[in-house]
py3Dmol code that shows the C-alpha trace and the ligand (Angstrom):
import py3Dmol

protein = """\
ATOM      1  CA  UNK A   1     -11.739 -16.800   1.671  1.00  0.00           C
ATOM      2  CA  UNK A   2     -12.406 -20.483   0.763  1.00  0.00           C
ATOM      3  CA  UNK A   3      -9.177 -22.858   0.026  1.00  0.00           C
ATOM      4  CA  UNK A   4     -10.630 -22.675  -3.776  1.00  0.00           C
ATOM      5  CA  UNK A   5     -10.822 -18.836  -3.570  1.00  0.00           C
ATOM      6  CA  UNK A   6      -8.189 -16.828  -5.489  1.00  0.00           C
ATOM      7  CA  UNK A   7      -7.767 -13.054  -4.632  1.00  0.00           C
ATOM      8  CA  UNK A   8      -6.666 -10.714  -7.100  1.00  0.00           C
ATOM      9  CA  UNK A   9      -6.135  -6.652  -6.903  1.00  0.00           C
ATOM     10  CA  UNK A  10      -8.907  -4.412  -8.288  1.00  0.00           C
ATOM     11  CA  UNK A  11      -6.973  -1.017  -8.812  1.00  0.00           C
ATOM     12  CA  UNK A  12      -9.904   1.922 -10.530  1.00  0.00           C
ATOM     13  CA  UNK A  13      -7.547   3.233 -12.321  1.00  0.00           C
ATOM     14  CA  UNK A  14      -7.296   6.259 -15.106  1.00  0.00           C
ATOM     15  CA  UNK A  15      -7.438   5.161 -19.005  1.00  0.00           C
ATOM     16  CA  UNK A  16      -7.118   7.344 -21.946  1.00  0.00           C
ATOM     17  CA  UNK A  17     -10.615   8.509 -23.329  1.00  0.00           C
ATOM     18  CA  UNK A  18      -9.718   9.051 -26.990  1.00  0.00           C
ATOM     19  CA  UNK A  19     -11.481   7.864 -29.579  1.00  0.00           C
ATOM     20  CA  UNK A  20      -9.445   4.223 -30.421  1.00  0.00           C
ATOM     21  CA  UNK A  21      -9.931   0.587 -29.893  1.00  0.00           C
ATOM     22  CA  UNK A  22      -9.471  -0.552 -26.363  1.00  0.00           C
ATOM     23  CA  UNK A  23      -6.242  -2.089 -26.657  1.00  0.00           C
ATOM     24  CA  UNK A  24      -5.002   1.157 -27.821  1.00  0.00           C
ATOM     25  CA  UNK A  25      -5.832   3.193 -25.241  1.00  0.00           C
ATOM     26  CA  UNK A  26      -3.104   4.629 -22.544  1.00  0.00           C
ATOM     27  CA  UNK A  27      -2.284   4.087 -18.868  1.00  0.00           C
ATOM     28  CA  UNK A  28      -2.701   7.450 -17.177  1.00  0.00           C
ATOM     29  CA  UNK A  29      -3.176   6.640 -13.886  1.00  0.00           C
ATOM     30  CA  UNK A  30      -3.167   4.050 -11.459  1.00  0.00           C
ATOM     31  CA  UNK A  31      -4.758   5.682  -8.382  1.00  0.00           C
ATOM     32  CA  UNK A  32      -7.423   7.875 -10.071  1.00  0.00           C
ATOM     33  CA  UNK A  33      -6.070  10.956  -8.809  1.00  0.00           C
ATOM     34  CA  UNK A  34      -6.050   9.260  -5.123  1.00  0.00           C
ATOM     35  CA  UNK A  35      -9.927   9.084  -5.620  1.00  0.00           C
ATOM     36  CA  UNK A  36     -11.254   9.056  -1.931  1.00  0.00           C
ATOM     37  CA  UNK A  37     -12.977   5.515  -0.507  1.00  0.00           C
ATOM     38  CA  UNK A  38     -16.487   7.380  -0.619  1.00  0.00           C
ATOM     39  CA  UNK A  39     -16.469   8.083  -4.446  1.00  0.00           C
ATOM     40  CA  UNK A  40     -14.579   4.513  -5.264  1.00  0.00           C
ATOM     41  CA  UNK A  41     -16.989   2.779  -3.456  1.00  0.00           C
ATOM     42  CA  UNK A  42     -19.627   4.045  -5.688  1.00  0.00           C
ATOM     43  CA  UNK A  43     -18.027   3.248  -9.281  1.00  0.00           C
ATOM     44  CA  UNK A  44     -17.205  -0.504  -7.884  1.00  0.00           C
ATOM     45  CA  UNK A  45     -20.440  -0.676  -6.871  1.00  0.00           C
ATOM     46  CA  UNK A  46     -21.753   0.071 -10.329  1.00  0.00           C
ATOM     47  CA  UNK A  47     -19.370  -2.185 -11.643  1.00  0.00           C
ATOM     48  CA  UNK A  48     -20.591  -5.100  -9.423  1.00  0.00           C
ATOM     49  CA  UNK A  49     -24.278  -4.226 -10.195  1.00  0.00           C
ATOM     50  CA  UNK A  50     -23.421  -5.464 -13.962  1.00  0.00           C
ATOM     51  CA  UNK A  51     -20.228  -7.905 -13.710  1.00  0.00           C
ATOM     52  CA  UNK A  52     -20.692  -9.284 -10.069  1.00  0.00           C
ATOM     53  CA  UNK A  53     -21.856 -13.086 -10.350  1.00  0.00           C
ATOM     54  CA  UNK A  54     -21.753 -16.567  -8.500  1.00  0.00           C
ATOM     55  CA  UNK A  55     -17.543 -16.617  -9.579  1.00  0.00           C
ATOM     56  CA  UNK A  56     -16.549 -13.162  -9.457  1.00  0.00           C
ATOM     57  CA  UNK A  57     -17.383 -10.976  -5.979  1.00  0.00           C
ATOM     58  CA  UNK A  58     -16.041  -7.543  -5.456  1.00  0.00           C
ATOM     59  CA  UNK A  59     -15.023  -5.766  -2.362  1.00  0.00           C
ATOM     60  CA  UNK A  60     -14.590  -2.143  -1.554  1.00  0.00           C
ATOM     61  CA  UNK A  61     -10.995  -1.290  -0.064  1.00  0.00           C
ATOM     62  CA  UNK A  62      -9.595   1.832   0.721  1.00  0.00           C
ATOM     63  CA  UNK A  63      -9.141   5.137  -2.069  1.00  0.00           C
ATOM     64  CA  UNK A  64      -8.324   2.968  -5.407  1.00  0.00           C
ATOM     65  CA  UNK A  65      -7.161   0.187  -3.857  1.00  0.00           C
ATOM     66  CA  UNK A  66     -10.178  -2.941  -4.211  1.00  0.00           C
ATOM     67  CA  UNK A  67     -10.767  -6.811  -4.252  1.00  0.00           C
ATOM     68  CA  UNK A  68     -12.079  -9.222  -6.933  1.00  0.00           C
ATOM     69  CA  UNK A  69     -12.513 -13.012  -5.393  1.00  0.00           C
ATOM     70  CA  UNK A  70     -12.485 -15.459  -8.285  1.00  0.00           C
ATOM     71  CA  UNK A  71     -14.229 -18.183  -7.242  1.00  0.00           C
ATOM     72  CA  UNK A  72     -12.514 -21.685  -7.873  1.00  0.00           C
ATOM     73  CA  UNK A  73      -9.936 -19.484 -10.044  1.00  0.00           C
ATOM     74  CA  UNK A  74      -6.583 -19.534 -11.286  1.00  0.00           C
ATOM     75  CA  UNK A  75      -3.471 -17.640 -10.392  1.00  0.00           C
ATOM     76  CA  UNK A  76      -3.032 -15.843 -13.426  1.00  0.00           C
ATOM     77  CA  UNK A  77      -0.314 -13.646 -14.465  1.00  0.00           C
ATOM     78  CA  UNK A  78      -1.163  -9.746 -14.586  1.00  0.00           C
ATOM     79  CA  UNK A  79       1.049  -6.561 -14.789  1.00  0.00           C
ATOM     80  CA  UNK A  80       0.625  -4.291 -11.633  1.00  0.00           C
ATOM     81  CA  UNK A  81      -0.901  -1.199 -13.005  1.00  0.00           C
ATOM     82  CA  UNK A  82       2.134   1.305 -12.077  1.00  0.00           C
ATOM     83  CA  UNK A  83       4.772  -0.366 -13.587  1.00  0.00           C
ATOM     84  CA  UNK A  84       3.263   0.007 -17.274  1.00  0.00           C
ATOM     85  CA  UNK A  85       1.885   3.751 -16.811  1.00  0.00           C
ATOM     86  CA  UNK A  86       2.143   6.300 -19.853  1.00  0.00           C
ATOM     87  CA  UNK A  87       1.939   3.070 -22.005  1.00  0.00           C
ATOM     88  CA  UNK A  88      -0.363   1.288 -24.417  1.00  0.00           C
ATOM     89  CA  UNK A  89      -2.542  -1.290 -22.525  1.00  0.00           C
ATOM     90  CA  UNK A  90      -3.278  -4.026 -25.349  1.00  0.00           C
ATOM     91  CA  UNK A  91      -0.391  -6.036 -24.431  1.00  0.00           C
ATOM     92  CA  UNK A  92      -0.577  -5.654 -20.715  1.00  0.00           C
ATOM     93  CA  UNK A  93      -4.383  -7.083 -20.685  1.00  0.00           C
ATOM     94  CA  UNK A  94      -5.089 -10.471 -18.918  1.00  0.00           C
ATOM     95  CA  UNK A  95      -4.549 -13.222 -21.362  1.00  0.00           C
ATOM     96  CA  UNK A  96      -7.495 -14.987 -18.988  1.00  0.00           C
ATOM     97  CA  UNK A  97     -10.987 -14.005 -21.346  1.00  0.00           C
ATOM     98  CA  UNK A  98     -12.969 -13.829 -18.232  1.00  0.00           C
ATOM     99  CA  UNK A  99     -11.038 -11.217 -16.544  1.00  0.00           C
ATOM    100  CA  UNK A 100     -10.049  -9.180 -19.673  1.00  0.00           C
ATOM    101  CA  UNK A 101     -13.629  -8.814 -21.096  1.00  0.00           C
ATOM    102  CA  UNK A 102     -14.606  -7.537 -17.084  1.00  0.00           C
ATOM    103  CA  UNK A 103     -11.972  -5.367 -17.711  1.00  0.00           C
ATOM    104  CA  UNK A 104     -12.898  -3.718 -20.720  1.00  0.00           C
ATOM    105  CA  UNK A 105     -16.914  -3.973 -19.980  1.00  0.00           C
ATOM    106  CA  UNK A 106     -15.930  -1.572 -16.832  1.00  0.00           C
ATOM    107  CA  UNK A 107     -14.718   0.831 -18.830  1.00  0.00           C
ATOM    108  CA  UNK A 108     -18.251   0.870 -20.771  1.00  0.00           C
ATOM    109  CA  UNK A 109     -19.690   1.409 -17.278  1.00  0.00           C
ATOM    110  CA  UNK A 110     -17.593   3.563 -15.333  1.00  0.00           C
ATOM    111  CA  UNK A 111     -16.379   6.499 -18.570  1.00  0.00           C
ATOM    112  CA  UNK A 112     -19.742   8.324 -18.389  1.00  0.00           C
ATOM    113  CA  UNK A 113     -20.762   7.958 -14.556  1.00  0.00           C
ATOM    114  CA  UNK A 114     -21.628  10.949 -12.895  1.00  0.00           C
ATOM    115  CA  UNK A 115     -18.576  10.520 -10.741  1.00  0.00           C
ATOM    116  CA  UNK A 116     -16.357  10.562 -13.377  1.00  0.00           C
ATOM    117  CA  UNK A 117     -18.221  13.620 -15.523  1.00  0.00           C
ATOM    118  CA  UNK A 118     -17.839  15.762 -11.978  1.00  0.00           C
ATOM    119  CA  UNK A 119     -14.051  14.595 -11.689  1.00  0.00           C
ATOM    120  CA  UNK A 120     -13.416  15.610 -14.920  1.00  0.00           C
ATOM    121  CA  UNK A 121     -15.052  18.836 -14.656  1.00  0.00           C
ATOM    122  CA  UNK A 122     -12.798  19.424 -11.687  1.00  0.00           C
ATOM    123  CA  UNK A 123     -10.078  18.822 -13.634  1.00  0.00           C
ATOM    124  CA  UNK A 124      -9.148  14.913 -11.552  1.00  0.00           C
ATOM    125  CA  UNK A 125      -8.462  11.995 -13.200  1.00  0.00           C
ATOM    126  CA  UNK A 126     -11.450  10.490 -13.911  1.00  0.00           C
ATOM    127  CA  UNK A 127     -11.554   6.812 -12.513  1.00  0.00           C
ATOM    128  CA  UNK A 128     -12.824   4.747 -15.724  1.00  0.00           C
ATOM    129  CA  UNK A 129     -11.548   1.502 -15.726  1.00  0.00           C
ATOM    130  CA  UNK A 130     -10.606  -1.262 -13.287  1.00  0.00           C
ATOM    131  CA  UNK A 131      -7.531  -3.144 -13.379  1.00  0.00           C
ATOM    132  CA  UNK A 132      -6.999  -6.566 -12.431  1.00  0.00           C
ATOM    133  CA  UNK A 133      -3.206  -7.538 -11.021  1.00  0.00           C
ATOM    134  CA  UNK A 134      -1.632  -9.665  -8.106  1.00  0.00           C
ATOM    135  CA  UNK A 135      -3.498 -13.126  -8.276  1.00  0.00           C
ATOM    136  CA  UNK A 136      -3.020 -15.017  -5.298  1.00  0.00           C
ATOM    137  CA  UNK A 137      -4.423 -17.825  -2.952  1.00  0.00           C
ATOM    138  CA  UNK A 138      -5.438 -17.307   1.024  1.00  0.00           C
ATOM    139  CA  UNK A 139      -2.086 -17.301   2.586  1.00  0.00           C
ATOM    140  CA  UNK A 140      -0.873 -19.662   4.488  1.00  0.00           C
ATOM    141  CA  UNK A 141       1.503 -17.461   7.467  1.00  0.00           C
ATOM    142  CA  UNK A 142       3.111 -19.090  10.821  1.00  0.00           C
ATOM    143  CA  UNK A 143       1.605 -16.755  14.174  1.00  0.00           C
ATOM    144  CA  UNK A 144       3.760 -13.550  14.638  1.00  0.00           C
ATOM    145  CA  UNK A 145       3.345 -14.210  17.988  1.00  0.00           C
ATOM    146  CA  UNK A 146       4.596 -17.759  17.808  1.00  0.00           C
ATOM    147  CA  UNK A 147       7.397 -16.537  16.245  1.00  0.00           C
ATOM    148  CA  UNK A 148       8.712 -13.274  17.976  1.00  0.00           C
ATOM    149  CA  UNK A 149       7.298 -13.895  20.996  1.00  0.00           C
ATOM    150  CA  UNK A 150       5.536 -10.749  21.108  1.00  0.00           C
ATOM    151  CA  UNK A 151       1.853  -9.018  21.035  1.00  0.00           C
ATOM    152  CA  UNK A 152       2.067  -7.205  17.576  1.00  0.00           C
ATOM    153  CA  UNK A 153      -0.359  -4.610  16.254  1.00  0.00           C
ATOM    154  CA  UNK A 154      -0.562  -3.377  12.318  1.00  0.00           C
ATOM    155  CA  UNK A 155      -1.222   0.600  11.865  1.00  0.00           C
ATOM    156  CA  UNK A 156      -1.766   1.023   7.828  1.00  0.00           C
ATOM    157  CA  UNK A 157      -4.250   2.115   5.468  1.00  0.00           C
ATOM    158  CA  UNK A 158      -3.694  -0.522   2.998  1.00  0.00           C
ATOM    159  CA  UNK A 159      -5.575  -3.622   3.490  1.00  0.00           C
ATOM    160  CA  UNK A 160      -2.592  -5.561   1.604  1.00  0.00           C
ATOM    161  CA  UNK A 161      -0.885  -4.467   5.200  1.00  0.00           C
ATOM    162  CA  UNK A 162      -3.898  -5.206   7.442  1.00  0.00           C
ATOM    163  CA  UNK A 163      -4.594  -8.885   5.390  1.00  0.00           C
ATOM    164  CA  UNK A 164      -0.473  -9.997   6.420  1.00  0.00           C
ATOM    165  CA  UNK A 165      -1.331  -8.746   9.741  1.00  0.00           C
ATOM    166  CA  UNK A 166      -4.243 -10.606   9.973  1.00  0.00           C
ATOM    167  CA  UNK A 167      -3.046 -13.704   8.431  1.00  0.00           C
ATOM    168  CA  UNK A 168      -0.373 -13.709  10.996  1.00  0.00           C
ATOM    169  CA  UNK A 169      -2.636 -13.344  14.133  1.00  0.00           C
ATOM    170  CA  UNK A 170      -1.580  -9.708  14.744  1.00  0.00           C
ATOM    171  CA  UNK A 171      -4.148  -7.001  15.486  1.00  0.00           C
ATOM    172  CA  UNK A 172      -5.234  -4.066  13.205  1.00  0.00           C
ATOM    173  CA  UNK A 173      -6.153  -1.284  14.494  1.00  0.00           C
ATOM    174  CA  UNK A 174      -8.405   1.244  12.939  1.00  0.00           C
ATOM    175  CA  UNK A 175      -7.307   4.898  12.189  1.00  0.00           C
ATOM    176  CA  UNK A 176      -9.312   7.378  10.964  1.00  0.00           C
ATOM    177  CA  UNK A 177      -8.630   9.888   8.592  1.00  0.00           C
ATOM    178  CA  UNK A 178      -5.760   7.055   7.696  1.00  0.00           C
ATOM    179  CA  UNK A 179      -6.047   7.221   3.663  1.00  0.00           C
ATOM    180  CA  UNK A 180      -2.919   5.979   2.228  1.00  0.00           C
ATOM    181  CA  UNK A 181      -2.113   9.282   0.511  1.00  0.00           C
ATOM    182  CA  UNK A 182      -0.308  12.503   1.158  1.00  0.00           C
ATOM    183  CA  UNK A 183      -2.874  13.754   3.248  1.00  0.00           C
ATOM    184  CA  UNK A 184      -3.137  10.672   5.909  1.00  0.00           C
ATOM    185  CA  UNK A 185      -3.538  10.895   9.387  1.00  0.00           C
ATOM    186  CA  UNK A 186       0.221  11.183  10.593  1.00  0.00           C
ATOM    187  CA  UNK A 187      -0.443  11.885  13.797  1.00  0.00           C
ATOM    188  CA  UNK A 188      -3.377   9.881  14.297  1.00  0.00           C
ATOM    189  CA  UNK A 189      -1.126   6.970  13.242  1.00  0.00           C
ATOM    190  CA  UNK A 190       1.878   8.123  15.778  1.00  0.00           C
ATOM    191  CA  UNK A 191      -0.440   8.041  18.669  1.00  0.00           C
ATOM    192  CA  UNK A 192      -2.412   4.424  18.077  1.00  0.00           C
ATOM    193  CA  UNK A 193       1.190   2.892  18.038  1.00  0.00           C
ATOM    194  CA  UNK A 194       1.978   4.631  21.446  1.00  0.00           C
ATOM    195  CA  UNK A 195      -1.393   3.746  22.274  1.00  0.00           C
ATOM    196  CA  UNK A 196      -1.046   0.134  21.637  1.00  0.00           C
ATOM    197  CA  UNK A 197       2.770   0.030  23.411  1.00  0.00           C
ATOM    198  CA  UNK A 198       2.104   2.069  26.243  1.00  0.00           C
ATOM    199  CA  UNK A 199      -1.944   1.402  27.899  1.00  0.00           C
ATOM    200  CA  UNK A 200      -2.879  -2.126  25.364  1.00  0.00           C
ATOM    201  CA  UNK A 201       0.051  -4.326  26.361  1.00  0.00           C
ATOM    202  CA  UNK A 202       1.510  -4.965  23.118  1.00  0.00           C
ATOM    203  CA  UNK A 203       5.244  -5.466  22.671  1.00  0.00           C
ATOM    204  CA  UNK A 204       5.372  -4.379  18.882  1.00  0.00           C
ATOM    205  CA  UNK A 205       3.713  -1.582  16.584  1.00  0.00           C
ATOM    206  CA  UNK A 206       3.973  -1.629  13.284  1.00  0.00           C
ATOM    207  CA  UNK A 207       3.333   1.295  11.108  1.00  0.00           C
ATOM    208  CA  UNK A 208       2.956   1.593   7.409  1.00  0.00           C
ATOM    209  CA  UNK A 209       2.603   5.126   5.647  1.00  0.00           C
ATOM    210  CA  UNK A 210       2.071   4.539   2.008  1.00  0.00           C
ATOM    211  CA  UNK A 211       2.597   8.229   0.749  1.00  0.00           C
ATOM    212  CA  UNK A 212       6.076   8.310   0.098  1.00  0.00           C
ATOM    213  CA  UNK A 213       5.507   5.388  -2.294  1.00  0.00           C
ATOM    214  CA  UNK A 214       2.507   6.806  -3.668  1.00  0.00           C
ATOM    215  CA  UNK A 215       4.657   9.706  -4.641  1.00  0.00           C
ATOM    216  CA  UNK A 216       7.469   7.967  -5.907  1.00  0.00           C
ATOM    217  CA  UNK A 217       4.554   6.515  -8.765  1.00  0.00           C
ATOM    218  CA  UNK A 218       3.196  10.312  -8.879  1.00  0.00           C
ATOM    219  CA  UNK A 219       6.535  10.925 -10.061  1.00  0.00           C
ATOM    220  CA  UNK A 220       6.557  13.673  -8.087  1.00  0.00           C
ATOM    221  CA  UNK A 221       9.557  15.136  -6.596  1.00  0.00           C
ATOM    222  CA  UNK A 222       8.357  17.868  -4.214  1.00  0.00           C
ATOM    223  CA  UNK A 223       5.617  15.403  -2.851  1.00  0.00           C
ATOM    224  CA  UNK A 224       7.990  12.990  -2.257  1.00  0.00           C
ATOM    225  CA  UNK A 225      10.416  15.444  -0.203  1.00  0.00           C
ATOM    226  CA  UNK A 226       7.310  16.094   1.821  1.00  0.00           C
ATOM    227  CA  UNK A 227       5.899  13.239   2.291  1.00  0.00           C
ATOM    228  CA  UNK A 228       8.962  12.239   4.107  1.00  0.00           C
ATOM    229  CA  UNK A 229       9.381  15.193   6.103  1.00  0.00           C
ATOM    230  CA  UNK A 230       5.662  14.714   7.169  1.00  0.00           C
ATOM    231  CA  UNK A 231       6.910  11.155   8.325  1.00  0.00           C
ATOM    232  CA  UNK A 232      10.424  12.264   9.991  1.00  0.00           C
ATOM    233  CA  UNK A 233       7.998  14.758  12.056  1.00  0.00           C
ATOM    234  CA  UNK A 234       4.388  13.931  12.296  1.00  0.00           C
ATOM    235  CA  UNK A 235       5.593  10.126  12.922  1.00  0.00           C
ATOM    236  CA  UNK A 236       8.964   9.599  14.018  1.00  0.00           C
ATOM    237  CA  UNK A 237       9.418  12.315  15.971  1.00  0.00           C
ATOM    238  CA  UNK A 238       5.856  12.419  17.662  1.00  0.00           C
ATOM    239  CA  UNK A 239       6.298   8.594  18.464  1.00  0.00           C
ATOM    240  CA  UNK A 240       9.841   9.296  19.991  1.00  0.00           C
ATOM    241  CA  UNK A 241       8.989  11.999  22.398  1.00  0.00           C
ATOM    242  CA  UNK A 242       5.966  10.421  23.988  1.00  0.00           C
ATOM    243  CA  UNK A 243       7.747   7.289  24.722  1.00  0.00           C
ATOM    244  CA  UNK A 244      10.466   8.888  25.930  1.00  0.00           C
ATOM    245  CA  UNK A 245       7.929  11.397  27.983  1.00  0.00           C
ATOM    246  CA  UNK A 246       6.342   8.430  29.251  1.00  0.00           C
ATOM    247  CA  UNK A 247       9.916   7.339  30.491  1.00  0.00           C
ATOM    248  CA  UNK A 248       9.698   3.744  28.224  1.00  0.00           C
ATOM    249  CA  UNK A 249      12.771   2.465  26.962  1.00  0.00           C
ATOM    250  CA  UNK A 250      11.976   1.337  23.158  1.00  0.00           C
ATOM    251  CA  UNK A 251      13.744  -0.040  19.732  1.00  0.00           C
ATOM    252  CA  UNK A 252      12.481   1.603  16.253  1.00  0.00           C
ATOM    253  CA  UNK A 253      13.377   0.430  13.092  1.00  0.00           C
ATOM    254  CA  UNK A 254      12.577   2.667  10.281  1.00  0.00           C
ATOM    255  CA  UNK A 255      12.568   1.366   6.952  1.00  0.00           C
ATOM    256  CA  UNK A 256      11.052   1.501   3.599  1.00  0.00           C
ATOM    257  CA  UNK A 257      10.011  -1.778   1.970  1.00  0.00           C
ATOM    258  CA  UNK A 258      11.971  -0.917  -1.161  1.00  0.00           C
ATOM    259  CA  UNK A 259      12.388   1.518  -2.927  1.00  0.00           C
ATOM    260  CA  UNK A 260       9.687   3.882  -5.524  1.00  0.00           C
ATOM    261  CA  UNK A 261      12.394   6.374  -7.188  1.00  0.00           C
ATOM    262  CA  UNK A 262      11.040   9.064  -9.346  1.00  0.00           C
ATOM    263  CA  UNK A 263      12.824   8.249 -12.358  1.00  0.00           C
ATOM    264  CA  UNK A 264      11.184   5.511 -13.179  1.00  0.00           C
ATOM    265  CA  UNK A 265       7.867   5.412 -11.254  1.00  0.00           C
ATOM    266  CA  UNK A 266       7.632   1.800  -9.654  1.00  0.00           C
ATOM    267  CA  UNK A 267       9.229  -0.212  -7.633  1.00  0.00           C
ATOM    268  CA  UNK A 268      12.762  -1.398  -7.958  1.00  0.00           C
ATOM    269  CA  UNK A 269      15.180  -4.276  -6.158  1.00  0.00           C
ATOM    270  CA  UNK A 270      17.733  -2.378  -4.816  1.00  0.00           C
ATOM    271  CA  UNK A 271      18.331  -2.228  -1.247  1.00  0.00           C
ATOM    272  CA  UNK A 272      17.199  -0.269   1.095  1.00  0.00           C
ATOM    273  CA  UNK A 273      18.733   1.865   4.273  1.00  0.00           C
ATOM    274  CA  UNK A 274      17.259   0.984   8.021  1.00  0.00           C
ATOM    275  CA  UNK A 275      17.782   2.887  10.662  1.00  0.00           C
ATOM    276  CA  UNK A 276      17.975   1.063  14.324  1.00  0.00           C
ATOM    277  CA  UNK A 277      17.675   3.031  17.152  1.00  0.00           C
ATOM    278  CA  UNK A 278      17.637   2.333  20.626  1.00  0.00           C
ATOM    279  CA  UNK A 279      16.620   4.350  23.434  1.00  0.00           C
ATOM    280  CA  UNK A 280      18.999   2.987  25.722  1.00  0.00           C
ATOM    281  CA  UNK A 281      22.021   3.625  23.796  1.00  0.00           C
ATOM    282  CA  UNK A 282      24.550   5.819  24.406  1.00  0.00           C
ATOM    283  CA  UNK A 283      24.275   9.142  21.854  1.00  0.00           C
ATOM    284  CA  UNK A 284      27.081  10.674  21.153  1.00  0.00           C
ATOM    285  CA  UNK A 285      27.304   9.840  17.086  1.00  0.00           C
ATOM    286  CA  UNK A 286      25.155  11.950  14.747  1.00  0.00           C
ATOM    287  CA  UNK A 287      24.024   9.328  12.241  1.00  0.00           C
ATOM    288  CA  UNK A 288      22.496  10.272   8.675  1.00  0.00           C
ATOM    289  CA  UNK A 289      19.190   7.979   7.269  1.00  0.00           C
ATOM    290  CA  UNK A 290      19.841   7.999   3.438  1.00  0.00           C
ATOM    291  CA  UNK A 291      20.955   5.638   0.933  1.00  0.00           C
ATOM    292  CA  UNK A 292      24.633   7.072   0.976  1.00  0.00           C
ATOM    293  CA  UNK A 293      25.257   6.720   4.635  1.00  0.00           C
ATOM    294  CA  UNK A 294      23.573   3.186   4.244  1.00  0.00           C
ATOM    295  CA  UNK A 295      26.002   2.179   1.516  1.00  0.00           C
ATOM    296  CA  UNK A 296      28.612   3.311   3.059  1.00  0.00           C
ATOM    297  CA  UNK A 297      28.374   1.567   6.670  1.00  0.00           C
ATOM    298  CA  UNK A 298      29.445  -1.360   5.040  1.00  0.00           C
ATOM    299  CA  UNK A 299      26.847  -3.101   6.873  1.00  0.00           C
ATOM    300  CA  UNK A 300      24.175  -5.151   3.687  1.00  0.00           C
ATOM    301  CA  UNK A 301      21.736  -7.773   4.858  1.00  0.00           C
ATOM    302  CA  UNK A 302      21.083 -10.235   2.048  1.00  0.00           C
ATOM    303  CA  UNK A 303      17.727 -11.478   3.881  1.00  0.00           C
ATOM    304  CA  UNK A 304      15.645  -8.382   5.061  1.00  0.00           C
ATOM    305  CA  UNK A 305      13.222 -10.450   6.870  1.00  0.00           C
ATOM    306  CA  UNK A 306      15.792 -11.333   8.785  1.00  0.00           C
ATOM    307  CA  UNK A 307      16.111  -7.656  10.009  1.00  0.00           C
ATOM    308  CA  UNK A 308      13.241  -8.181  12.196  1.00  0.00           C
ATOM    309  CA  UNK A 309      15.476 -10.282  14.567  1.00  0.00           C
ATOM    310  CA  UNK A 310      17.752  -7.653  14.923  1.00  0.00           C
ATOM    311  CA  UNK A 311      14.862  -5.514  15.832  1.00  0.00           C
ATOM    312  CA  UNK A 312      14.399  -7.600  18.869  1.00  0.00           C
ATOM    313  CA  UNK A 313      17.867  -8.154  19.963  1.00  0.00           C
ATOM    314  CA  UNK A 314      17.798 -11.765  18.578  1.00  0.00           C
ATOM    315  CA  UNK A 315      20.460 -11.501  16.705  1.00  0.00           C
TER     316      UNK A 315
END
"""
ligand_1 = """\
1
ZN
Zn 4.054 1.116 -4.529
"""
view = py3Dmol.view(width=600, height=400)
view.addModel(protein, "pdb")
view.setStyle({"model": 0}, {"cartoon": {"style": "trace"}})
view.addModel(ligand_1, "xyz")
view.setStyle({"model": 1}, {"stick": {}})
view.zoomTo()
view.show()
C-alpha cells in the first residue's frame, strides 16, 4: 500500500432479489453462504473487469472476505455488513457516490452470473452484491518482536489476521484447507503452531479460528456448540498433547476476541473469559472456561492488550 492508499473491506455478500428499488432491497447474508475462495474469486473478478480503474483496485481474499484499495481516498464511514443483516440497505449505503454507485453497479453484474444461477439452483445464497465497510489507512504497528521479545508466528485464515501479523513483523504461515468456516483445517492449524514452537525456533504461535464467530452471525446455535467443541479438541487438545509428548514446558492463553452471541448476530463489548494455563503448574483445581466462571473469579482486566504480558510472565 502507498501512504495515500486507503483500504477498505469488500464482503460478496447476499441481497434480496425482489423486484424493488435498490435501496429497498434486504440484507440476507454477509458471507454468501461461506462461498468458497475458488467461486469468489470469479464474481470479483467480473466485478473488476467492469468497475476496476486507475483509483479503485480489487483483491481476492479468502471465501467472502476481499479488498478494494482506493487510491488517494478517504476514510469514510461504512456499516460492517453483519451488524445490519435482515434489514433494509438504503440507509446503510456509503454516503461517498463513488463507492455507493460500485456498489449497486455490482449487483447489475454479479445477480445473473452463472455462479450465482448454479448457487441458487443448489439452494446457497447466491453471492450478488459487494459490500464496502472498514476504511482504513496502511497501519502504522511497533515490531512484535521489539516488543515481547519473542519470534511470533500468525496461524489464521483471515487476511485481517495475517495483515496485523504482517504489519508487526511476525510471520504467517500458510495452512491449507484453512477456510475460515466450520469446516477449516483444525488440525492442520494445531500442528503448524507445534510446528513453528517445536523444529522453527519461534517463541510464540498464534492461532485464530474464525468459525465460532462465523456462527455466532449464522445465528446458529448448534454450529456454534460445535464449532467450539471442534476447537476444545481438534485444537486445544491436539496442541496440548504434542507439546507435552515432546516433553516442552509451554503457556496457552485461550481467548475469544469478543464476543458474537446468537441473539443478536454481531459483535458486542462485553468482556470476555481467558483461560491461562501453564504446563508447569501444579494441577490439582478443575477450572471451568465460560463466561460464568470468568465473572465470577473476580479477576476483570480493563486493558485486554495488556493480557498479552501476562501471557509471558511480564506481569
Ligand atoms: Zn465477526
Amino acid at each position: 500500500m502507498k501512504d495515500t492508499d486507503i483500504a477498505i473491506r469488500c464482503n460478496i455478500v447476499t441481497i434480496s432479489d425482489d423486484d424493488v428499488p435498490f435501496e429497498e432491497k434486504t440484507i440476507i447474508d454477509h458471507s454468501s453462504d461461506e462461498i468458497s475462495t475458488e467461486d469468489a474469486a470469479v464474481l470479483l473478478k467480473a466485478v473488476a473487469d467492469e468497475l476496476q480503474n486507475e483509483t479503485y483496485q480489487f483483491y481476492v481474499g479468502t471465501s467472502y472476505r476481499h479488498c478494494l484499495i482506493w487510491d488517494r481516498g478517504q476514510v469514510v464511514e461504512l456499516t460492517p455488513p453483519h451488524d445490519v443483516l435482515t434489514q433494509k440497505i438504503g440507509q446503510y449505503l456509503p454516503d461517498d457516490p463513488g463507492l455507493r454507485e460500485m456498489m449497486i453497479r455490482s449487483y447489475g453484474i454479479l445477480k445473473d452470473h452463472p455462479i450465482n444461477v448454479s448457487r441458487r439452483q443448489q439452494g446457497k445464497n447466491p453471492a450478488n452484491c459487494c459490500w464496502f465497510w472498514g476504511a482504513g489507512t496502511k497501519p502504522m504497528l511497533s515490531s512484535f518482536e521489539e516488543k515481547n521479545h519473542k519470534r511470533g508466528v500468525m496461524i489464521s485464515a483471515v487476511d485481517l489476521l495475517k495483515g496485523i501479523a504482517i504489519g508487526a513483523g511476525m510471520e504467517v504461515v500458510k495452512v491449507e484447507g484453512a477456510t475460515g468456516g466450520l469446516h477449516t483445517n483444525y488440525e492442520g492449524k494445531a500442528d503448524a503452531a507445534v510446528k513453528a514452537l517445536l523444529s522453527d525456533g519461534f517463541d510464540f504461535a498464534y492461532i485464530h479460528v474464525e468459525a465460532p464467530d462465523e456462527m455466532g452471525h449464522q445465528g446458529s446455535a448448534e454450529r456454534k456448540v460445535q464449532s467450539i467443541e471442534f476447537l476444545d479438541q481438534r485444537v486445544i487438545g491436539r496442541v496440548k498433547e504434542q507439546m507435552e509428548h515432546a516433553g516442552a514446558d509451554f503457556r496457552m492463553l485461550i481467548m475469544p476476541d469478543h464476543p458474537t452471541p446468537i441473539c443478536c448476530r454481531t459483535h458486542t463489548s462485553d468482556p470476555i473469559p481467558y483461560m491461562l494455563y501453564d504446563s508447569t503448574a501444579p494441577k490439582n483445581e478443575r477450572h471451568l472456561y465460560n463466561e460464568e466462571a470468568g465473572k465470577e473469579s473476580g479477576i476483570f482486566i480493563p486493558e485486554g492488550y495488556k493480557l498479552i504480558d501476562r501471557l509471558f510472565g511480564a506481569e
